[in-house]
TIRO-2110 file (N, C-alpha, C; in Angstrom, 1 decimal):
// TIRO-2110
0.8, -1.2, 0.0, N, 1, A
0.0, 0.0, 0.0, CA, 1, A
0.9, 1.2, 0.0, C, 1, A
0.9, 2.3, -0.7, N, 2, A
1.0, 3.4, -0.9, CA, 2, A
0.6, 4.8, 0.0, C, 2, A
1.3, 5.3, 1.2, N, 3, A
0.9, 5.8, 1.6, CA, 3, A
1.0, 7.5, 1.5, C, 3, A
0.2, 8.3, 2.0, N, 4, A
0.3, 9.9, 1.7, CA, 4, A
1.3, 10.4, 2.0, C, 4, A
2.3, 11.4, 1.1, N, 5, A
3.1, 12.0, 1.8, CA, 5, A
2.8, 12.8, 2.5, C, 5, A
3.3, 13.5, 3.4, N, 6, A
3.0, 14.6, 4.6, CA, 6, A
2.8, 15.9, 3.9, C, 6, A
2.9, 15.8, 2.6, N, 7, A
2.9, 17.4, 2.1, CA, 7, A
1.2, 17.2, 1.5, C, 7, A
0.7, 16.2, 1.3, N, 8, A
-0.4, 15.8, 1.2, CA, 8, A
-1.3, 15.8, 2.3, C, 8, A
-1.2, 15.5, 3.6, N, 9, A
-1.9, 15.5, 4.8, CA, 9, A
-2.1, 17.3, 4.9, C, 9, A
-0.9, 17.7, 4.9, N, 10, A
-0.7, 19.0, 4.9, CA, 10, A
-1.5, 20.3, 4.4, C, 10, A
-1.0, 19.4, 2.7, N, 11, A
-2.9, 20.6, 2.2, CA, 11, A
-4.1, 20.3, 2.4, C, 11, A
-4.5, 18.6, 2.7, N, 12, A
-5.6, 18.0, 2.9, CA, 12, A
-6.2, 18.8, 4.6, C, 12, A
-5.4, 19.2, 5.5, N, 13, A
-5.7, 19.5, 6.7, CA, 13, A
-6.3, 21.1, 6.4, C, 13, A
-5.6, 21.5, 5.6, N, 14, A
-6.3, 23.2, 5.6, CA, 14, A
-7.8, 23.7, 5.0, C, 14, A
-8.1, 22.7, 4.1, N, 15, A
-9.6, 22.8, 4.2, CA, 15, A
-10.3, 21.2, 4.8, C, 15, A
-10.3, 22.0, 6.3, N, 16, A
-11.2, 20.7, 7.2, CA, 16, A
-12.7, 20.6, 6.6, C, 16, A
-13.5, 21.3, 6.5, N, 17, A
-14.9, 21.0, 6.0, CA, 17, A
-14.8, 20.7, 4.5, C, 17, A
-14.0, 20.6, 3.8, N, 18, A
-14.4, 19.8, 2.7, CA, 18, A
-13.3, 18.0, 2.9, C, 18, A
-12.7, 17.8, 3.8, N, 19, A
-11.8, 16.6, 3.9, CA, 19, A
-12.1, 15.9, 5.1, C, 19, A
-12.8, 16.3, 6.4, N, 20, A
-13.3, 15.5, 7.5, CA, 20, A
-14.8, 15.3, 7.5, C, 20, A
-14.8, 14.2, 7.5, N, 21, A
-16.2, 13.3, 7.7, CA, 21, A
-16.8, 13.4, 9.2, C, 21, A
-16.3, 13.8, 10.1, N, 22, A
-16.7, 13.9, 11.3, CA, 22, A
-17.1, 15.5, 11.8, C, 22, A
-18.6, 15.6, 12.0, N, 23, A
-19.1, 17.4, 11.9, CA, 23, A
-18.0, 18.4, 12.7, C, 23, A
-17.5, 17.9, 14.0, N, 24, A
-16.6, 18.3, 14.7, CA, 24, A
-15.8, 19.1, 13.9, C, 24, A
-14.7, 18.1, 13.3, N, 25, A
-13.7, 18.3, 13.1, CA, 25, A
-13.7, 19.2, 11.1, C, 25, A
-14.9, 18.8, 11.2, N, 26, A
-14.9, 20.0, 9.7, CA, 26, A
-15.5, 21.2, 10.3, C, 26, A
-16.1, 21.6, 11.4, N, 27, A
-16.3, 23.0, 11.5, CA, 27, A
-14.9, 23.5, 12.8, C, 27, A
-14.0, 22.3, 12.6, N, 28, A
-12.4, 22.8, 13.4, CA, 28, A
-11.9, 23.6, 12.3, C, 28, A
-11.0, 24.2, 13.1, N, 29, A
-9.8, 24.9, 12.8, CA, 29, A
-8.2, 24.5, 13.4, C, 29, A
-7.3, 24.0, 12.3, N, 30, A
-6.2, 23.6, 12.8, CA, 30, A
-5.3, 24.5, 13.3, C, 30, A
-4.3, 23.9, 14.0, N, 31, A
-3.3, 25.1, 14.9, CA, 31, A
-2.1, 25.7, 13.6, C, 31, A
-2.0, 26.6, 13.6, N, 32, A
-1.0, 27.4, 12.2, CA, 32, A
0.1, 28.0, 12.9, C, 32, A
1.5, 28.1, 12.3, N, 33, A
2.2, 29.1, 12.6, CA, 33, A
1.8, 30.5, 12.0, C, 33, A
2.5, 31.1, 12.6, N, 34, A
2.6, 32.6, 12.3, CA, 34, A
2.6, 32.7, 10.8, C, 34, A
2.8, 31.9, 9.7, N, 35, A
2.8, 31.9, 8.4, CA, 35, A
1.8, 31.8, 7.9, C, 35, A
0.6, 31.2, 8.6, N, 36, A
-0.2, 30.2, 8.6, CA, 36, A
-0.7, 29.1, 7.9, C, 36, A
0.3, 28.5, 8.0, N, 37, A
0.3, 27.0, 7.8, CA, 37, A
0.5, 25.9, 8.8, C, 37, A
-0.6, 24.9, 8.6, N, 38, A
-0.3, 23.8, 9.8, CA, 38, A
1.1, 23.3, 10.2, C, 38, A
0.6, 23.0, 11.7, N, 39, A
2.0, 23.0, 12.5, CA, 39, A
1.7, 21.6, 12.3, C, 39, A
2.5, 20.1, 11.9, N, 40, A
2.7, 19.3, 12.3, CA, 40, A
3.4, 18.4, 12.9, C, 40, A
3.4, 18.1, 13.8, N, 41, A
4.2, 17.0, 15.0, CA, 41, A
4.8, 15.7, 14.2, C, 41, A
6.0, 15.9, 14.0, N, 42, A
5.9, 14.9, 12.7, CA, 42, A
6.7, 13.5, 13.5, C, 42, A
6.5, 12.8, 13.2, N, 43, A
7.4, 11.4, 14.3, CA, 43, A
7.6, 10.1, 13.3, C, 43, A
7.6, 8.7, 13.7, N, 44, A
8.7, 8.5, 13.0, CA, 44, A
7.6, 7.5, 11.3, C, 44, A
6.6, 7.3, 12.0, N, 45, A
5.5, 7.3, 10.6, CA, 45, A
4.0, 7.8, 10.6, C, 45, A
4.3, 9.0, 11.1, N, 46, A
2.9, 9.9, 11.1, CA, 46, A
3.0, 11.4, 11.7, C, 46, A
2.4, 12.2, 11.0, N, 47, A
2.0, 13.6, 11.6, CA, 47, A
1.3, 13.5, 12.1, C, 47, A
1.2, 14.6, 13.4, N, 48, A
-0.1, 15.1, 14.1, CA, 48, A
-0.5, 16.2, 14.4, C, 48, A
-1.8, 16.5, 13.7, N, 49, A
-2.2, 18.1, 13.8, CA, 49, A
-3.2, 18.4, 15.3, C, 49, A
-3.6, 19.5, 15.6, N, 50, A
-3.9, 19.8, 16.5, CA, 50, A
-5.3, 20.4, 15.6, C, 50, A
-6.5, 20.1, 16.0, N, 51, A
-8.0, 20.4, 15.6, CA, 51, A
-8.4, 21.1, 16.8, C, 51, A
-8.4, 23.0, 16.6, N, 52, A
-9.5, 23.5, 17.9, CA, 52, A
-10.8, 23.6, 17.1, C, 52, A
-11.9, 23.4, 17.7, N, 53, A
-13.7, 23.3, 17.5, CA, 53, A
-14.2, 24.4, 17.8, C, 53, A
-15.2, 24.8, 16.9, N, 54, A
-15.8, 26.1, 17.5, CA, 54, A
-16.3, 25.8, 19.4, C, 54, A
-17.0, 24.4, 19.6, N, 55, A
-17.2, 24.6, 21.1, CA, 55, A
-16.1, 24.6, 22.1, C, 55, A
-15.0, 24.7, 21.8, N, 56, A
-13.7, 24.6, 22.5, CA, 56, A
-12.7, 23.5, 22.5, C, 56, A
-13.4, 22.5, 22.2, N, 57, A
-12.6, 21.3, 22.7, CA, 57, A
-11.5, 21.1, 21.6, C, 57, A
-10.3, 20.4, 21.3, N, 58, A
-9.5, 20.0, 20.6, CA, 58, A
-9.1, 18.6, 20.4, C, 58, A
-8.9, 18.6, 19.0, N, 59, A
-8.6, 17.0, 18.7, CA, 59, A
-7.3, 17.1, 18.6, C, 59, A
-7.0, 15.9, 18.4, N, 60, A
-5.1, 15.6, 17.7, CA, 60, A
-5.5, 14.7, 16.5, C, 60, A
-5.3, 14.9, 15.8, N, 61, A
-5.5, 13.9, 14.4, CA, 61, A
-4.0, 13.4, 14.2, C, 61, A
-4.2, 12.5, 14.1, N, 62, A
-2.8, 11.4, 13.6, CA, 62, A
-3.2, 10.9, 11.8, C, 62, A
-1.7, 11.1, 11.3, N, 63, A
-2.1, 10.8, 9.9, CA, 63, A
-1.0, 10.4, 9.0, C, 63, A
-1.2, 8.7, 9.0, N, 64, A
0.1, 8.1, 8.8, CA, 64, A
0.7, 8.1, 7.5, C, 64, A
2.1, 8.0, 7.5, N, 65, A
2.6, 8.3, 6.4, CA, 65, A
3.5, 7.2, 5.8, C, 65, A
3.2, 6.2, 6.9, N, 66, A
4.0, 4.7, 6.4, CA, 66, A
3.2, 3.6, 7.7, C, 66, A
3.7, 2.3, 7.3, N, 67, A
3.0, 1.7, 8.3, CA, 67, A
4.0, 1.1, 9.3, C, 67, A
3.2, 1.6, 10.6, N, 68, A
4.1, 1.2, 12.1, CA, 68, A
4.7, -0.2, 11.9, C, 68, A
5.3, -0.1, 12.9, N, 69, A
5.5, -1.6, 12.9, CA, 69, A
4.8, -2.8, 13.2, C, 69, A
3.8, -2.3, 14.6, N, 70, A
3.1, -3.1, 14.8, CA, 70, A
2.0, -3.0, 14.3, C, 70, A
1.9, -2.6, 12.7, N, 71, A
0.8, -2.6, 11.9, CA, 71, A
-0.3, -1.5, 11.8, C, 71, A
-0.6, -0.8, 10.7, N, 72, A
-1.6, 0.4, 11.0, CA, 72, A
-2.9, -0.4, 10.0, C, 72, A
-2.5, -1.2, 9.3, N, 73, A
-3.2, -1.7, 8.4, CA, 73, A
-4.5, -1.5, 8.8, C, 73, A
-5.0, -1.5, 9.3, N, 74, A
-6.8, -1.4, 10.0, CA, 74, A
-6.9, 0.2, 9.9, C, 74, A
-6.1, 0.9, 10.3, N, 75, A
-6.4, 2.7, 10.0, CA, 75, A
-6.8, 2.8, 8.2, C, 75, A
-7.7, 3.7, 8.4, N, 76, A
-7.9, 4.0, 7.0, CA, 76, A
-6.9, 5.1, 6.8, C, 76, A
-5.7, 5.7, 7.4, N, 77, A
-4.5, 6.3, 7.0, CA, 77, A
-5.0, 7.8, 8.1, C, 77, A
-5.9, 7.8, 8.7, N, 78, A
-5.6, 8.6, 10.0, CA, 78, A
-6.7, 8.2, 11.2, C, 78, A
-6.3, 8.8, 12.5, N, 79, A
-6.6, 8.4, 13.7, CA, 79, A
-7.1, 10.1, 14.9, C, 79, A
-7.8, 9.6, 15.4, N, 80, A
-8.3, 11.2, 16.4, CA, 80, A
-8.2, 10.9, 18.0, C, 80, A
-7.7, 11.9, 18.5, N, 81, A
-7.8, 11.6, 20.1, CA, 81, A
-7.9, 12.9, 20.1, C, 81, A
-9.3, 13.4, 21.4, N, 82, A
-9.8, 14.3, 22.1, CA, 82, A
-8.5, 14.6, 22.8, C, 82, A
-7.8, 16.2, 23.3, N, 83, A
-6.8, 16.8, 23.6, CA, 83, A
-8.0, 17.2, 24.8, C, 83, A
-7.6, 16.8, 26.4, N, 84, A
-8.0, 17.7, 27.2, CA, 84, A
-7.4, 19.0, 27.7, C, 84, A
-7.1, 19.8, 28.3, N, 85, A
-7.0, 21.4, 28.8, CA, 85, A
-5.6, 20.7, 29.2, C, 85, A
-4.8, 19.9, 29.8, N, 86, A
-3.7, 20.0, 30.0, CA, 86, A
-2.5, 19.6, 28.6, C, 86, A
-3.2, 19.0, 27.6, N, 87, A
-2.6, 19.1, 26.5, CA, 87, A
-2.7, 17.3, 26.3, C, 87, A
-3.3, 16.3, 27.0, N, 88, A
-3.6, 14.9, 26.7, CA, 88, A
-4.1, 14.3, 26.2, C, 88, A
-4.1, 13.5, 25.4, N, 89, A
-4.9, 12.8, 24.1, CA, 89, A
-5.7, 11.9, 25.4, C, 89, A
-7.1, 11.8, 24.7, N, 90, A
-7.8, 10.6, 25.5, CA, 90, A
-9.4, 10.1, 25.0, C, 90, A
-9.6, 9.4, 24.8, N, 91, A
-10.3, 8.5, 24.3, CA, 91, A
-12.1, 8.8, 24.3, C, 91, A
END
């Protein structure tokens, strides 16, 4: 399988309401630098953006860019965890 380069997640993250399937996260807004372009956490086979929501809450979207080792094969090529107030992914 063929996975997305990151410069692909990249533009795919900037228009959330036409690329997220979940209401949340298309009426989010992702975190930008001062340039404003997405900041992604990049590690060693996936980025992770930071999703704030108009009601406050924030996601972490994970969005793989090869497959882990211990298998991503079951991801359809990204993953979400709710970010609570102290900055923690959780379920």
């Amino acid at each position: 399988m063929s996975w997305p380069l990151s410069q692909d997640y990249n533009e795919a993250i900037q228009a959330a309401a036409a690329n997220f399937a979940d209401s949340d996260l298309k009426r989010g807004e992702v975190v930008v630098n001062a340039l404003g372009l997405p900041i992604p956490y990049s590690g060693n086979f996936a980025d992770v953006y930071q999703v704030k929501c108009p009601d406050g809450s924030r996601w972490a979207v994970k969005c793989f860019t090869r497959e882990a080792a211990g298998g991503t094969a079951a991801c359809s090529g990204s993953e979400m965890a709710k970010i609570d107030a102290s900055g923690r992914a959780y379920a």
